[in-house]
Structure formats: structure tokens, C-alpha cells
C-alpha positions as CSV (number, residue, x, y, z in Angstrom):
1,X,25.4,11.0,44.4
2,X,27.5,11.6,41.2
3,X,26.0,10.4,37.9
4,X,27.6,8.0,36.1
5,X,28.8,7.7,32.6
6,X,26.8,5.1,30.6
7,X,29.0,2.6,29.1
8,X,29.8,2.7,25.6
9,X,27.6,-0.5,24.9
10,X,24.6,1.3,26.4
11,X,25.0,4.2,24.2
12,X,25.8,2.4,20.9
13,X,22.6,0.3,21.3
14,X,20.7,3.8,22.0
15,X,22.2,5.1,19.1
16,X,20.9,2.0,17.0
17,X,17.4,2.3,18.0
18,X,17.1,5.9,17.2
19,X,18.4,4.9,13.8
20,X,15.9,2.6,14.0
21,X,12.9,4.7,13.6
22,X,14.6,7.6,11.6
23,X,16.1,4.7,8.4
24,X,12.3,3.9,7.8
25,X,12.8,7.8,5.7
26,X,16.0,7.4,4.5
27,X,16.7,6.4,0.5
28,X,17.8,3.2,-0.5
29,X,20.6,2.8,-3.2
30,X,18.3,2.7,-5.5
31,X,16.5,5.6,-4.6
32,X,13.3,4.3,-3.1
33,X,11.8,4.9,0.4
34,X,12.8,2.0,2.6
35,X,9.3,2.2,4.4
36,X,6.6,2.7,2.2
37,X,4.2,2.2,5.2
38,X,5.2,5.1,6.8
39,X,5.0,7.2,3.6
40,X,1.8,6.3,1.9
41,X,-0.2,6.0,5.3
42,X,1.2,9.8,6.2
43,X,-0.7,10.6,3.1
44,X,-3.8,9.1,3.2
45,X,-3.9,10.1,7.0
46,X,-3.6,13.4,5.2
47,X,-6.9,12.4,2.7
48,X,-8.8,11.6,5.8
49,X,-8.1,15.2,7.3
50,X,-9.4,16.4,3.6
51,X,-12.4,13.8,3.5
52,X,-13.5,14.9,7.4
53,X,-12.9,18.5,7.0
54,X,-15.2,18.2,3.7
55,X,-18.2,17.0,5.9
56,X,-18.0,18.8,8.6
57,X,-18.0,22.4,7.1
58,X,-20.7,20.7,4.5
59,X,-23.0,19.2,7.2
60,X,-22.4,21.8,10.1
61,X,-25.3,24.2,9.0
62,X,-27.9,21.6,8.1
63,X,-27.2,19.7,11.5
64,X,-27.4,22.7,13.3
65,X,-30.6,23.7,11.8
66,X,-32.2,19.9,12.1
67,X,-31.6,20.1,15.6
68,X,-32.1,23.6,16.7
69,X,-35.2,23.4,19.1
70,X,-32.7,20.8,21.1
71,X,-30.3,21.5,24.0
72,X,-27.2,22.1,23.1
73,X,-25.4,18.9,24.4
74,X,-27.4,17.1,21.8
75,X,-27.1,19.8,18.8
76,X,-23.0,19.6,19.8
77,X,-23.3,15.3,19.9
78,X,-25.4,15.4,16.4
79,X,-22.7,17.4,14.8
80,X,-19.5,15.7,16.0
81,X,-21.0,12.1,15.7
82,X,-23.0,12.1,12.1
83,X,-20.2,13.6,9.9
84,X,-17.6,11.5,11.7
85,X,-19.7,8.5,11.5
86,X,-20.3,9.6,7.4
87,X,-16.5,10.3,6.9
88,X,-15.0,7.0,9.1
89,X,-17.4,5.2,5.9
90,X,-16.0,7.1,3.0
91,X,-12.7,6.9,4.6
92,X,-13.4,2.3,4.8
93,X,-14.1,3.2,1.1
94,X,-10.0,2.7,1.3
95,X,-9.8,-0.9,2.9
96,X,-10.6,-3.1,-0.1
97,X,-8.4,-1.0,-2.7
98,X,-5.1,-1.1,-0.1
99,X,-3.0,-4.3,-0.7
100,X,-1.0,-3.6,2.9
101,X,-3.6,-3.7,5.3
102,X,-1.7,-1.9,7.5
103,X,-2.5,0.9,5.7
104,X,-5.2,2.1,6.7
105,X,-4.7,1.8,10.8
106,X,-1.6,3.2,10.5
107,X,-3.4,6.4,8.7
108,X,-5.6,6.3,11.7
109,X,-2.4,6.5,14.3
110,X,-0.7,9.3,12.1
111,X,-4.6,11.1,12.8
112,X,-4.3,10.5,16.3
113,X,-0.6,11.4,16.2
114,X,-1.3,15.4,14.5
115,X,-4.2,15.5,16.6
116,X,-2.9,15.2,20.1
117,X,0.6,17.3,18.9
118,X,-1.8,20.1,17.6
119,X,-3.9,20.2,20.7
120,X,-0.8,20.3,22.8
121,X,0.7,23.0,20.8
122,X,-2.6,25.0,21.0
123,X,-2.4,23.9,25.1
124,X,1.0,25.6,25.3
125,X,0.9,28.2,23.4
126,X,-2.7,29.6,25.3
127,X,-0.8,29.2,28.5
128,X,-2.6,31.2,31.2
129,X,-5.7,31.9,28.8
130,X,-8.3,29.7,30.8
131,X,-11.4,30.4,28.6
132,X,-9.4,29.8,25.2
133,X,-7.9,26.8,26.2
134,X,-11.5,25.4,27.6
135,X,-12.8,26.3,23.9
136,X,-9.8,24.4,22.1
137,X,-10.8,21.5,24.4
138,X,-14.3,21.8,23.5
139,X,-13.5,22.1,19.7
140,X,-10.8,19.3,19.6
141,X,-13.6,17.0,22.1
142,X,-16.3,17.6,19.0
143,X,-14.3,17.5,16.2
144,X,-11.1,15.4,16.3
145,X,-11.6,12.9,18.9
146,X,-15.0,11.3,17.2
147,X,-13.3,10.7,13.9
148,X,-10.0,9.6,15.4
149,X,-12.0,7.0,17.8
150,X,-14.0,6.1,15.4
151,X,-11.6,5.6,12.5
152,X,-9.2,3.5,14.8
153,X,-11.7,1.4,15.9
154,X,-13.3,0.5,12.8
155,X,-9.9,0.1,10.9
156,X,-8.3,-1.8,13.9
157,X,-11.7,-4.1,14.1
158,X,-11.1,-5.2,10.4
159,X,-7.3,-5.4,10.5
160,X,-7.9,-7.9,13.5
161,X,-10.3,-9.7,11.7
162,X,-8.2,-9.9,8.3
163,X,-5.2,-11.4,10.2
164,X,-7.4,-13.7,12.1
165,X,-8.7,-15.1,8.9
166,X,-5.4,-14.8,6.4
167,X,-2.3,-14.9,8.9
168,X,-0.1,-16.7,6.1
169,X,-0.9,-13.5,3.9
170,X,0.0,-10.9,6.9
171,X,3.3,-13.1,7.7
172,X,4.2,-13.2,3.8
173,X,3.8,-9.4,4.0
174,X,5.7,-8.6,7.3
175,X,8.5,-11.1,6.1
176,X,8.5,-9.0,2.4
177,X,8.9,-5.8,3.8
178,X,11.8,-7.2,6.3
179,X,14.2,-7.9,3.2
């Protein structure tokens, strides 16, 4: 069965929603980003990397000595879980001082967005290595998922909660950033 040719129509409004997505980082005449959301929550997705990277090589030895008569499931759960729970609250720290609420999930998706692309990166490229690709598993299981499912539940939970209680303020805001 030959394939057919997609109408012009078809592929003009393709063309439009690709643009879409990819004008959100394009300059406006005056020089400014047109979406600041995707800008400023990039970066403090990349202060949260900083903020959880701090406490995990910090806490790693003294969690690993606190629970070294334990089995190793629970000496592996007590280092993933306490720094991420530690960092997910210095990392709220940033909900009250962001005026776009929207901030601080989106951070959260851009976490979850590096994450998964570097653990399928690492998946490919250790193609055929069984043992190394288990340990990136393992490593990405303990030390990226916890804050990541963490972080996007808490800042999801209060972003919920903030446009159940002020839905004039998140309308304003969406309708501001429309213009």
C-alpha cells in the first residue's frame, strides 16, 4: 500500500506546533526571553542538582556508619531517603521567595527530565554490559528517583493547594504571560 503525501494543511500546522515549543527560547525584539518559565526553572532545576549532590556526598559516610550492623537493603533505603528527604526541604526553602508558582514544579519536571535522558544515555551506551547496566539502575534507583519523587510530589502538592485557594492570582498570571 503506497504512502501518501500529507496535505499541505497537515504539515503547516505540524510546522506550527514545533515552533510552538522551540519560540518559548527565542528573543523578543527587545531582547528578552519570551518564556522566563522555561529559563529560570532550568536553572534552579540546576540548584537542586547542586543542593542534592551537597547532601548526599556530605551525609553518605555518616549514614553508612549509623547503620552499619544493618542489612544492606535498609543501609541502601537510609541513604537514598534521609538526604533526599533533607534536600526536597532546603530545596521548599524556594516556594515562598518564587512569585511564579510554577517555578518550582517545573524545576522538578526539568529534574525528572535530565534524569531519565541521562539514565537512558548510560542504558545505551552500556549496551550488552549486563552487570554495569544493573549498577546504573541500582545507583539511579537510590539516588535520583527519591529526590525526583519526592520533590514532584511536594512541589505539585502545594502548587495544587495554592491554585485551589488563589485561582484569580494563577489566572491573572497565566493570562500575563500569554501577552
Amino acid at each position: 500500500m503506497p504512502l501518501r503525501a500529507s496535505n499541505p494543511v497537515e504539515r503547516e500546522q505540524r510546522s506550527k506546533q514545533s515552533e510552538g515549543f522551540l519560540s518559548a527560547f527565542r528573543m523578543t525584539e527587545n531582547g528578552k526571553v519570551k518564556s522566563t518559565l522555561l529559563l529560570y526553572s532550568f536553572f534552579l532545576c540546576l540548584a537542586y542538582i547542586a543542593v542534592y549532590a551537597l547532601l548526599f556526598a556530605v551525609l553518605i559516610v555518616p549514614l553508612n556508619d549509623l547503620t552499619s550492623g544493618a542489612s544492606p537493603a535498609v543501609t541502601n533505603l537510609v541513604g537514598a531517603l534521609v538526604p533526599a528527604l533533607l534536600g526536597t526541604a532546603v530545596c521548599a526553602v524556594t516556594w515562598p521567595l518564587c512569585k511564579d508558582r510554577r517555578l518550582m514544579p517545573a524545576a522538578y519536571l526539568w529534574l525528572l527530565a535530565l534524569g531519565a535522558a541521562c539514565f537512558l544515555t548510560l542504558q545505551l551506551l552500556l549496551m550488552g554490559e549486563g552487570t554495569a547496566q544493573l549498577l546504573v539502575a541500582q545507583f539511579f534507583a537510590l539516588f535520583v528517583l527519591a529526590p525526583v519523587v519526592l520533590g514532584c510530589g511536594l512541589s505539585w502538592f502545594l502548587y495544587g493547594r495554592y491554585r485551589k485557594h488563589h485561582p484569580a492570582a494563577d489566572a491573572a498570571l497565566r493570562l500575563k504571560e500569554g501577552q
